[in-house]
C-alpha atoms as a printed R data frame, in Angstrom:
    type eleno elety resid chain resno       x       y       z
1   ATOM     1    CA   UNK     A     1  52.697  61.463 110.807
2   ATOM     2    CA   UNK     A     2  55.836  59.056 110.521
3   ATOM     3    CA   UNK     A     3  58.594  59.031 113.094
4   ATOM     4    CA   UNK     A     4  60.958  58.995 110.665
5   ATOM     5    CA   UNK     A     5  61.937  61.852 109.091
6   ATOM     6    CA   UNK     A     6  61.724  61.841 105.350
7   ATOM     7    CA   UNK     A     7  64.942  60.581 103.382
8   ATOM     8    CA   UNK     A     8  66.713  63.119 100.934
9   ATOM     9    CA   UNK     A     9  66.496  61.856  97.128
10  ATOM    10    CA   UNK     A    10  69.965  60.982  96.175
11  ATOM    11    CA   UNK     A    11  70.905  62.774  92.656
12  ATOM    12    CA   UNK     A    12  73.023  60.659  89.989
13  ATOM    13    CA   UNK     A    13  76.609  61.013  89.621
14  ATOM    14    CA   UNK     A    14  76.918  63.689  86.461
15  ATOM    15    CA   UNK     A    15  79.228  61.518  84.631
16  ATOM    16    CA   UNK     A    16  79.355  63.423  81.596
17  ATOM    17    CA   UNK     A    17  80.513  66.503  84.098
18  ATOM    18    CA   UNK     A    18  82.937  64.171  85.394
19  ATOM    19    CA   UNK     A    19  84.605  63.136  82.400
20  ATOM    20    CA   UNK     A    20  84.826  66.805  80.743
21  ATOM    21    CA   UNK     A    21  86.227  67.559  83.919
22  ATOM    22    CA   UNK     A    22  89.026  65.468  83.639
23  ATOM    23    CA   UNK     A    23  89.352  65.845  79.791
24  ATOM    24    CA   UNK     A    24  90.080  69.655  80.817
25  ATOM    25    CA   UNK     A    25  92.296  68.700  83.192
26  ATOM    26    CA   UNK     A    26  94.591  66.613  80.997
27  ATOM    27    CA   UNK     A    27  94.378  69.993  78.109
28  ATOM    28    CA   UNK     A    28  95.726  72.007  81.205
29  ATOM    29    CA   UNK     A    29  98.512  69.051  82.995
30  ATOM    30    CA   UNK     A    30 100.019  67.999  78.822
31  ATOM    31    CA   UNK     A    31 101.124  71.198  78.410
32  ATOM    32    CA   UNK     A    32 102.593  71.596  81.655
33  ATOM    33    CA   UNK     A    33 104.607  68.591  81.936
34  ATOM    34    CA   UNK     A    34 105.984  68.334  78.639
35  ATOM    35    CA   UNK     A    35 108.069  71.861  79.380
36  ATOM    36    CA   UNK     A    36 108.520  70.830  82.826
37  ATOM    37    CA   UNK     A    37 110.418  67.059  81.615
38  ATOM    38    CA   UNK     A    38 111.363  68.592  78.274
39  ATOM    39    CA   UNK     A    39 113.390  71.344  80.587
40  ATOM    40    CA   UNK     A    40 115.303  68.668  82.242
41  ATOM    41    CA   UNK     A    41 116.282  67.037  79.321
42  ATOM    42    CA   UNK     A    42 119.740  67.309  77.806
43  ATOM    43    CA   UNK     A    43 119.907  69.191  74.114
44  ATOM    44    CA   UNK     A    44 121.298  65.888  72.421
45  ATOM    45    CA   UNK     A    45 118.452  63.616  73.650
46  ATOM    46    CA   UNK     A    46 115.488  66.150  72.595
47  ATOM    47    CA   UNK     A    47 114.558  64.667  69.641
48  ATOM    48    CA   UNK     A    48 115.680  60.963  70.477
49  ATOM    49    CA   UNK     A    49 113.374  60.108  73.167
50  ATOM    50    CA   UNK     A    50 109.648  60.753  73.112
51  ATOM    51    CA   UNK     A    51 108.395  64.086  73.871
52  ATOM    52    CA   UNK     A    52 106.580  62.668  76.443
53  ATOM    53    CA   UNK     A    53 108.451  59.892  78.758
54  ATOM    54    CA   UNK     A    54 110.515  61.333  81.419
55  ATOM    55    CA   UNK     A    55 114.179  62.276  80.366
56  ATOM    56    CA   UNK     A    56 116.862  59.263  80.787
57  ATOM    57    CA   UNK     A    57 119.348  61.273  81.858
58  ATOM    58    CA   UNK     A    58 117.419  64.054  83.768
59  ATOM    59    CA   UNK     A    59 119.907  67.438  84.153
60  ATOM    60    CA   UNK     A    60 119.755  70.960  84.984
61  ATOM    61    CA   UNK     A    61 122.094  71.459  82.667
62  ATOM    62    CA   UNK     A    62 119.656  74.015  80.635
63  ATOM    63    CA   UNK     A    63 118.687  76.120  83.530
64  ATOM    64    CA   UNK     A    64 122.739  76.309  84.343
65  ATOM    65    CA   UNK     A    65 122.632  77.908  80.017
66  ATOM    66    CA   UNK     A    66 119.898  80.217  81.050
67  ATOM    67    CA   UNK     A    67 121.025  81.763  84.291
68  ATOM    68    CA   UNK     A    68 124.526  82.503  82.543
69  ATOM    69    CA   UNK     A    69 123.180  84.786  79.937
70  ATOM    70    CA   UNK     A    70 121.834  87.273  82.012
71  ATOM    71    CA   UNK     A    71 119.103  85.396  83.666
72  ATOM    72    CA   UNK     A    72 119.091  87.028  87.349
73  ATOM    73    CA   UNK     A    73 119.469  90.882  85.777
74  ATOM    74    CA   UNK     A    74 116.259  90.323  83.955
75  ATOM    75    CA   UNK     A    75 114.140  89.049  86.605
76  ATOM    76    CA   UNK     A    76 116.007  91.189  88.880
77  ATOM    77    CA   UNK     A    77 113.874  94.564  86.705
78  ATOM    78    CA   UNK     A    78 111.049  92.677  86.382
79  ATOM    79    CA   UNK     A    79 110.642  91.934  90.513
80  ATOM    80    CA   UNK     A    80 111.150  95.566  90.483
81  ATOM    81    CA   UNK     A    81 108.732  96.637  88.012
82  ATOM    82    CA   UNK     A    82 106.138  94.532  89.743
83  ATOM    83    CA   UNK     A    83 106.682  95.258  93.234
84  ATOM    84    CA   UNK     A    84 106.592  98.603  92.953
85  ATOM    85    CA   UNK     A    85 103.580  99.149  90.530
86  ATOM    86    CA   UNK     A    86 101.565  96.821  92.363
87  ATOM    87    CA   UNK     A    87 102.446  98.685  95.901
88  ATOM    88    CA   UNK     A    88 101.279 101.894  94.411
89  ATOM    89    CA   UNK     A    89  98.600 100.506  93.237
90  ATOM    90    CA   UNK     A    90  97.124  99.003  96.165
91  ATOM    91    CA   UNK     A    91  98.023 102.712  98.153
92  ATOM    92    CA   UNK     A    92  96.116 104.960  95.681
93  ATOM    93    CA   UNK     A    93  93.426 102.502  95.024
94  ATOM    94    CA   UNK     A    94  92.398 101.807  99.007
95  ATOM    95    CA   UNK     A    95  92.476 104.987  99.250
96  ATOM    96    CA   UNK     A    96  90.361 106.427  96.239
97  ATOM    97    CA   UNK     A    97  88.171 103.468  97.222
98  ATOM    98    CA   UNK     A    98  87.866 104.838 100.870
99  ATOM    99    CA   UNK     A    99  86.987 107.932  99.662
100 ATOM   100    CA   UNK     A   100  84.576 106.880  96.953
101 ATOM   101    CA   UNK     A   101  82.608 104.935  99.908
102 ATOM   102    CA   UNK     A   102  82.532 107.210 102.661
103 ATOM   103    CA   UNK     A   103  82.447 110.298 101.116
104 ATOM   104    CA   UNK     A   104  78.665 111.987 101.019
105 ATOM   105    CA   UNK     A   105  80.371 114.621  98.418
106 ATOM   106    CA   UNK     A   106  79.291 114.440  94.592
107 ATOM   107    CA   UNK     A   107  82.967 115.369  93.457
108 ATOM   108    CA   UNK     A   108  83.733 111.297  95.121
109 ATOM   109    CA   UNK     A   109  80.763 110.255  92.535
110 ATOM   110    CA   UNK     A   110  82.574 111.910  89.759
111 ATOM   111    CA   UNK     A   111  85.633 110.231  90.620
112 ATOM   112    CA   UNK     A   112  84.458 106.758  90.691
113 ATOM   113    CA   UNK     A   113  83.088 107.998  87.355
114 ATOM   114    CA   UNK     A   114  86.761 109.151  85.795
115 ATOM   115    CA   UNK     A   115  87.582 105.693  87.155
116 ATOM   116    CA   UNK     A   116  85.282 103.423  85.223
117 ATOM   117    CA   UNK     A   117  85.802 105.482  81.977
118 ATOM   118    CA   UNK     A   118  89.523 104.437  82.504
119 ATOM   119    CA   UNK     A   119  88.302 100.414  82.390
120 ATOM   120    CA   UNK     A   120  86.554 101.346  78.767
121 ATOM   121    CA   UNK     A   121  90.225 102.895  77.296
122 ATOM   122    CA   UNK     A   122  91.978 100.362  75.812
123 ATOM   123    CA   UNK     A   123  95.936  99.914  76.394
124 ATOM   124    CA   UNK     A   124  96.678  99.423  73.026
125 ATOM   125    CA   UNK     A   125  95.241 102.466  72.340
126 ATOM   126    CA   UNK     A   126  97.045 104.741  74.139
127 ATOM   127    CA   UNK     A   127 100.551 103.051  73.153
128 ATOM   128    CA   UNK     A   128 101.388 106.380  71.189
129 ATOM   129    CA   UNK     A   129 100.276 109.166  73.507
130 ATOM   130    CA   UNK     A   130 102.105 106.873  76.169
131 ATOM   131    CA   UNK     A   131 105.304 106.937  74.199
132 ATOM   132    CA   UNK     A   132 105.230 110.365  73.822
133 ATOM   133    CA   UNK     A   133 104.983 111.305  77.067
134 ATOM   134    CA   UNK     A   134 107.910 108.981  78.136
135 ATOM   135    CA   UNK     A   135 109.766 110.279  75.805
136 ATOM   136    CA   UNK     A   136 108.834 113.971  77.226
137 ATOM   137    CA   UNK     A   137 109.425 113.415  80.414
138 ATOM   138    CA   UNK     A   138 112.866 111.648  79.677
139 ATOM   139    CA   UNK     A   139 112.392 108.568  81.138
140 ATOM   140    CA   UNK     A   140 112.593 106.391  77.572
141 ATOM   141    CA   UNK     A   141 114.668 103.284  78.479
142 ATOM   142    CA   UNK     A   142 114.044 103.472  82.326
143 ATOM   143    CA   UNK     A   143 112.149 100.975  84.596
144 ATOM   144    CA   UNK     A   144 110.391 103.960  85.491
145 ATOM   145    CA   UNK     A   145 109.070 103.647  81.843
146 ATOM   146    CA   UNK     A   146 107.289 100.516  82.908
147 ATOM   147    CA   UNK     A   147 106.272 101.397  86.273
148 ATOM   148    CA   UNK     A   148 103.779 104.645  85.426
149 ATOM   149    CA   UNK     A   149 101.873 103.455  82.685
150 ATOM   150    CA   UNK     A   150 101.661 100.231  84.717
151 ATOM   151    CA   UNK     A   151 100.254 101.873  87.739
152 ATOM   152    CA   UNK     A   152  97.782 104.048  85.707
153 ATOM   153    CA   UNK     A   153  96.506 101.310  83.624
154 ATOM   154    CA   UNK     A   154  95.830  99.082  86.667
155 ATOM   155    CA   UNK     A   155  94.324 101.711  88.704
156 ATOM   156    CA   UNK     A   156  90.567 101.719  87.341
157 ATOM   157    CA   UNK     A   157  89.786  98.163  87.791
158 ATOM   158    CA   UNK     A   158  91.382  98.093  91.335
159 ATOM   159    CA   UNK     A   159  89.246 100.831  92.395
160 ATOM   160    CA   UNK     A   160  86.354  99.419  90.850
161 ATOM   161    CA   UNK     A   161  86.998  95.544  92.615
162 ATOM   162    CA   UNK     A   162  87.581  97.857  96.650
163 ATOM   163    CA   UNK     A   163  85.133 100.129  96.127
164 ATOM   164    CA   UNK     A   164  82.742  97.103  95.698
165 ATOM   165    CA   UNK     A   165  84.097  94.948  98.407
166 ATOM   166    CA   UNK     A   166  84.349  97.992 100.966
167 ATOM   167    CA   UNK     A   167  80.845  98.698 100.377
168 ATOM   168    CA   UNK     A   168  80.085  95.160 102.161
169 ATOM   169    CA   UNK     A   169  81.231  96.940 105.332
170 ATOM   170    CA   UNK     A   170  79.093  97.843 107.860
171 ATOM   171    CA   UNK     A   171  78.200 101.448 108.122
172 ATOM   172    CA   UNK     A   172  78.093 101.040 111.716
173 ATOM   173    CA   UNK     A   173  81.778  99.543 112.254
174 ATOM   174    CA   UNK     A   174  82.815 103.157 110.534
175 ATOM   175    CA   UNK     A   175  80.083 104.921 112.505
176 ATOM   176    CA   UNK     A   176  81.872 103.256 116.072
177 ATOM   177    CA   UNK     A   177  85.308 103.497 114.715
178 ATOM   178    CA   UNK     A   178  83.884 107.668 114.454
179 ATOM   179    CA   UNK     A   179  82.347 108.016 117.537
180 ATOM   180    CA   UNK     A   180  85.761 106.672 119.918
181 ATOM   181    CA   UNK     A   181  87.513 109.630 118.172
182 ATOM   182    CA   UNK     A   182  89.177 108.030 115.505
183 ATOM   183    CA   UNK     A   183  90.199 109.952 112.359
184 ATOM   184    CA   UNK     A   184  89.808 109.337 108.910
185 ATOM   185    CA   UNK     A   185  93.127 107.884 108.463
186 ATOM   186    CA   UNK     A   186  93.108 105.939 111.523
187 ATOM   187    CA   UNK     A   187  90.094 104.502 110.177
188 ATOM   188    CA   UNK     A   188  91.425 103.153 106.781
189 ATOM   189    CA   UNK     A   189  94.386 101.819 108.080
190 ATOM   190    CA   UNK     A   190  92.916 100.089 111.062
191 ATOM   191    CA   UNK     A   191  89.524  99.200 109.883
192 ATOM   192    CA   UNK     A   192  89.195  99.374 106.190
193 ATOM   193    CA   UNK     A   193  92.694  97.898 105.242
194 ATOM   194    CA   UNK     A   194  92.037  94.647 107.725
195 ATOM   195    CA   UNK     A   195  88.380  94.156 106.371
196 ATOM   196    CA   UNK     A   196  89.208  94.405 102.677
197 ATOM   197    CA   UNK     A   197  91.777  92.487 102.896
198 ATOM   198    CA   UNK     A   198  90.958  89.333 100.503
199 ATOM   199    CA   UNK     A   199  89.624  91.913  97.838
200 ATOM   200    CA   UNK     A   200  93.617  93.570  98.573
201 ATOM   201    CA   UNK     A   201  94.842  89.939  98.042
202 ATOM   202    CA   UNK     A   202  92.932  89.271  94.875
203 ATOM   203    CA   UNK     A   203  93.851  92.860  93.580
204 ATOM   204    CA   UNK     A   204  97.178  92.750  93.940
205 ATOM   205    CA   UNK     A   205  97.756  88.662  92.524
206 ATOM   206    CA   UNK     A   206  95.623  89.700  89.562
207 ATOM   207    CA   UNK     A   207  97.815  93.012  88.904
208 ATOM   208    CA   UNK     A   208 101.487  91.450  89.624
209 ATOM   209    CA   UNK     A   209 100.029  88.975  86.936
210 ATOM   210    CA   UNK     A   210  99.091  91.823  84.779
211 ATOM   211    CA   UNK     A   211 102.683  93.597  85.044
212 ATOM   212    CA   UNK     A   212 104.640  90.160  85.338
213 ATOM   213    CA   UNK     A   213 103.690  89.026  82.120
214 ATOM   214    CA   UNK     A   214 103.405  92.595  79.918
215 ATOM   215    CA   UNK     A   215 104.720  92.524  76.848
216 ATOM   216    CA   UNK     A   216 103.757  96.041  74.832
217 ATOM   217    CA   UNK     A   217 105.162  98.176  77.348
218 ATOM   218    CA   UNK     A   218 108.669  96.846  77.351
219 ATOM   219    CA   UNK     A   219 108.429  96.588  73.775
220 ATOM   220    CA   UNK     A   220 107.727  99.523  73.002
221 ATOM   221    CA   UNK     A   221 109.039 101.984  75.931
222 ATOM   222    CA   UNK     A   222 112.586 100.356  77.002
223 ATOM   223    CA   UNK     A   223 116.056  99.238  74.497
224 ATOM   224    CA   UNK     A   224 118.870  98.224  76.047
225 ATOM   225    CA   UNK     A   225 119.514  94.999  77.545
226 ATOM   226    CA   UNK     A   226 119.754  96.586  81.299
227 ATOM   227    CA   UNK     A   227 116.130  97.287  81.198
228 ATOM   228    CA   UNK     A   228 115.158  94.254  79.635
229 ATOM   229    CA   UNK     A   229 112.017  92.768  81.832
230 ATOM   230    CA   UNK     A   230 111.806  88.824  81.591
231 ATOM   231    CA   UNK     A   231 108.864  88.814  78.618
232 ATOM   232    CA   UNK     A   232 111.414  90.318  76.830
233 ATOM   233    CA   UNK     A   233 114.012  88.222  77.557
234 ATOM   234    CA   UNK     A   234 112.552  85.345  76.655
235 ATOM   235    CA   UNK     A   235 112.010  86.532  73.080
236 ATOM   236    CA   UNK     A   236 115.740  87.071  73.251
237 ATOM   237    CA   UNK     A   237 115.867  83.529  74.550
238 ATOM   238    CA   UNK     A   238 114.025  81.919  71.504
239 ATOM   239    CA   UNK     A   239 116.093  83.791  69.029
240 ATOM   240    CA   UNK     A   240 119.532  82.908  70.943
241 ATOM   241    CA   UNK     A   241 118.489  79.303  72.086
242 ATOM   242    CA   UNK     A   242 116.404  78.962  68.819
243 ATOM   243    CA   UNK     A   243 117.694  75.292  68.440
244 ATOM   244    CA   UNK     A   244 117.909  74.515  72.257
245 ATOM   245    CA   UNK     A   245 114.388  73.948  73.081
246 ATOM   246    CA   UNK     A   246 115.248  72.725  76.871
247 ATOM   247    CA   UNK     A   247 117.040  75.934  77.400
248 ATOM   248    CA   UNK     A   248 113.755  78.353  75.890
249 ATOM   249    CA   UNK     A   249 111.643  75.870  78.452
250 ATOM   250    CA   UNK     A   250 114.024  76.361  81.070
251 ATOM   251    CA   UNK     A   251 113.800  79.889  80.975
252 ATOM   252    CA   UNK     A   252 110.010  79.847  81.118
253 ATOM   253    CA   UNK     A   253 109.825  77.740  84.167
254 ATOM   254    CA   UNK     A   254 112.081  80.297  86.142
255 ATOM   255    CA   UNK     A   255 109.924  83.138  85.320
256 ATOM   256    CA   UNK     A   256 106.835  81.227  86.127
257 ATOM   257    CA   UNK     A   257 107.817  80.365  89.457
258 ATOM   258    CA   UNK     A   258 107.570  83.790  91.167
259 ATOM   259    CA   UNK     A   259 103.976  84.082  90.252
260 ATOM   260    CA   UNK     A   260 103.109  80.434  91.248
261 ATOM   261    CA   UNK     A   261 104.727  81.303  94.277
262 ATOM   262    CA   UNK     A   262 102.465  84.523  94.659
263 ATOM   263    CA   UNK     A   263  99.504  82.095  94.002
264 ATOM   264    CA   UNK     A   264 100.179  79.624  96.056
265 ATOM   265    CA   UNK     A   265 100.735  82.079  99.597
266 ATOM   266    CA   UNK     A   266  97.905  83.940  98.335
267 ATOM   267    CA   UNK     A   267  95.092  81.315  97.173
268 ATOM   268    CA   UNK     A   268  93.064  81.318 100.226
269 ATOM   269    CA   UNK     A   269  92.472  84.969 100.117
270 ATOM   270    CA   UNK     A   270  92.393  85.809  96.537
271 ATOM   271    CA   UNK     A   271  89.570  82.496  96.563
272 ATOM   272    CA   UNK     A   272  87.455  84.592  99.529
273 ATOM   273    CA   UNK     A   273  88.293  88.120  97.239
274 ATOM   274    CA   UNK     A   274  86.849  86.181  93.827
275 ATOM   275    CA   UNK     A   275  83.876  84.741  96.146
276 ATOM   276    CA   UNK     A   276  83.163  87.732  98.078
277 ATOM   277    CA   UNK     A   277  79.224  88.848  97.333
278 ATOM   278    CA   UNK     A   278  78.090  85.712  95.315
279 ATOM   279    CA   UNK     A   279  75.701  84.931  98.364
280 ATOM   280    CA   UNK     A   280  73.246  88.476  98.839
């Protein structure tokens, strides 16, 4: 038997990996930095200078047009609109989730049930019946016209994503956290809510995303400009800066940041959330 111990075959680079790799890359970064520079670039110089080379005379002259047409009002609803649907969502869907796993009662089964069916029903489906009930209930033209269908709609999967991360627990921790007298409240907050956390993460980046970025429901359920959500605006920014690209490219660089922002606080978690259960 040799003293040495063997030696681990060496695989060969996967260049053709590699280079798709960076081809995708470069589809991704083009985009990207074209409205970044072309944002920075003054209105008379867009169509003197290449699309692509950084702007001679760099200014921020088109974000200074955006925020004066109503800029902060806009994002101001949509911050709203997100921070509250998500919020409610994460409350009701811990706690359905809680339930869901720890319950030994077949009305918890049926539950979970009602909240799969939801994942099958299709938003754009339900536009009309939505209407009509926002129209019933008088809130047509209100944030708060945003923020229910919102929370409904992102209810099922959220659920779906806890209930199958919280099963991962241990029985036992629950069983422990039972036996030193703790109720079942005490429980979810101080056990479940700390252990689920990345799955709460990757719930909650994925939904702000989800409400951030909706388009139908603004469409359809709000009017006036004082309920205008930043999608929105931003159609009313091509049609009033239809000739002023910087200034559309501007304005999609402000709304982007918030939810870059989210992402980047956020990425170790929601990574650990996306990865959680690949390994059994």
């Amino acid at each position: 038997m040799s003293a040495h111990a063997p030696r681990t075959a060496r695989t060969a680079p996967n260049v053709l990996g590699g280079l798709a790799g960076w081809a995708w890359l470069a589809i991704i970064i083009v985009p990207i930095y074209y409205i970044l520079v072309t944002s920075l670039r003054p209105q008379a110089d867009y169509y003197a200078e290449n699309p692509l080379s950084w702007p001679a005379r760099p200014t921020l002259a088109a974000y200074g047009e955006v925020l004066a047409n109503d800029f902060l009002r806009y994002f101001g609803n949509s911050v709203f609109v997100t921070v509250v649907s998500v919020a409610a969502v994460l409350v009701v869907a811990l706690m359905a989730s809680y339930v869901v796993v720890r319950s030994a009662r077949r009305s918890a089964t049926r539950l979970f049930q009602v909240f799969l069916l939801g994942i099958a029903i299709p938003l754009q489906a339900t536009i009309i019946p939505v209407y009509y009930l926002i129209i019933q209930l008088g809130l047509y033209d209100t944030l708060w016209a945003l923020i229910l269908p919102s929370i409904a709609f992102a209810i099922p999967l959220s659920v779906l994503i806890l209930t199958n991360f919280m099963r991962d627990v241990p029985g036992e921790l629950f069983e422990s956290m039972t036996v030193d007298g703790a109720g079942e409240w005490r429980t979810l907050w101080s056990l479940a809510l700390p252990l689920t956390r990345p799955a709460i993460v990757t719930v909650g980046v994925y939904n702000a995303l989800q409400v951030w970025n909706g388009f139908l429901f603004p469409l359809v359920l709000t009017q006036s400009a004082e309920t205008r959500v930043l999608p929105l605006s931003l159609w009313a920014f091509q049609g009033e800066f239809s000739v002023n690209v910087p200034a559309v490219l501007a304005a999609v660089v402000l709304s982007v940041l918030p939810v870059l922002t989210a992402y980047v606080v956020g990425r170790r978690q929601l990574v650990s959330g996306l990865t959680a259960g690949l390994g059994k």
